[in-house]
C-alpha positions in Angstrom: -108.7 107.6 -156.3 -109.7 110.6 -158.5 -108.2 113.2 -160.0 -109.0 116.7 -159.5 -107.6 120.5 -161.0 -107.0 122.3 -157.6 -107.0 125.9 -158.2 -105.3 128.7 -155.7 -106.0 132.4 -155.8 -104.4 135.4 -153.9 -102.6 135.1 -151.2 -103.1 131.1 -151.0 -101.3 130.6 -154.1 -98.9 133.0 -153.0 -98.2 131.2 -150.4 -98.3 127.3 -152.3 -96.2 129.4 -155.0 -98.9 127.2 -157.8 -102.2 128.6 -159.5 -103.2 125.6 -160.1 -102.0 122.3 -160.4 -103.8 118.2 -160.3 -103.9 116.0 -157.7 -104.9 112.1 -157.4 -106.6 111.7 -154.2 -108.2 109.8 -152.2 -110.3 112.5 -150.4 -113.9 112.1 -149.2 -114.3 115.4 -148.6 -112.4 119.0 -148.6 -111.2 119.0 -145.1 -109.8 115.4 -145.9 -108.2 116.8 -149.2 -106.6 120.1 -146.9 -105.5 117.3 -144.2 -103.5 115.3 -147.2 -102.1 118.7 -149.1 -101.0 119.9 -145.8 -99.4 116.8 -145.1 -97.3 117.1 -148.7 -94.9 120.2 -147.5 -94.9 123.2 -145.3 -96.1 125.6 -148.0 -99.5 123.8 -147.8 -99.4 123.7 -144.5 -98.7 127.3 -144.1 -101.9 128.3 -146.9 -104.5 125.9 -144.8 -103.0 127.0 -141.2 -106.6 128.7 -140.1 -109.3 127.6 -142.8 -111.6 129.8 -141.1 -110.4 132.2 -143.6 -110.3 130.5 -146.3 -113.3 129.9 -149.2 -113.6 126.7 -151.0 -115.4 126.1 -153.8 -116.3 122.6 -156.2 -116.6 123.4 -159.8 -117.4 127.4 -159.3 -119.9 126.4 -156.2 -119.2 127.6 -152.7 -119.0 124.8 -150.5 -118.3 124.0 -146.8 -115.3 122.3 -145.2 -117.4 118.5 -145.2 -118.7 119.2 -148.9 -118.2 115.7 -150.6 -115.7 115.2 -153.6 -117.6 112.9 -155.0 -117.9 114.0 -159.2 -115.4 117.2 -158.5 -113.4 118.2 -161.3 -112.2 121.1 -159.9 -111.7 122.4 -156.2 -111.0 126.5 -155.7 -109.1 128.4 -152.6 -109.2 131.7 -152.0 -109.4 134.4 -149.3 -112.8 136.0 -149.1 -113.4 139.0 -151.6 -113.4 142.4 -149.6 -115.8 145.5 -151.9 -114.0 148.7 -152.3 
């Protein structure tokens, strides 16, 4: 079990309705620790629905889906970042 800060930005905290909150888990990876969020309620399952569009990042480094957990602290969503 570890413990990670799980932080949401835009529209997926919007969605969650947290910015950020910690979670024990038992996660190997992220796709294991979006399997068990979405499993918690709706509104996670809702935020993670198509993770295609989602970006995921371990302590401020962008990461793929299968990126291990292993010495997180902290695990980022957030939609991808459009210029203007």
């Amino acid at each position: 079990m570890i413990k990670l800060d799980v932080v949401y930005f835009a529209w997926v905290r919007e969605r969650i309705g947290l910015a950020k909150e910690q979670v024990e888990t038992e996660a190997k990876t992220i796709n294991d620790l979006v399997a068990e969020l979405s499993a918690r309620e709706e509104r996670y399952q809702l935020a993670f629905q198509d993770m295609s569009v989602v970006k995921v990042a371990i302590d401020q480094t962008l990461v793929s889906l299968d990126a291990p957990l292993d010495g997180a602290k902290e695990v980022a969503f957030f939609p991808p970042m459009t210029g203007g």
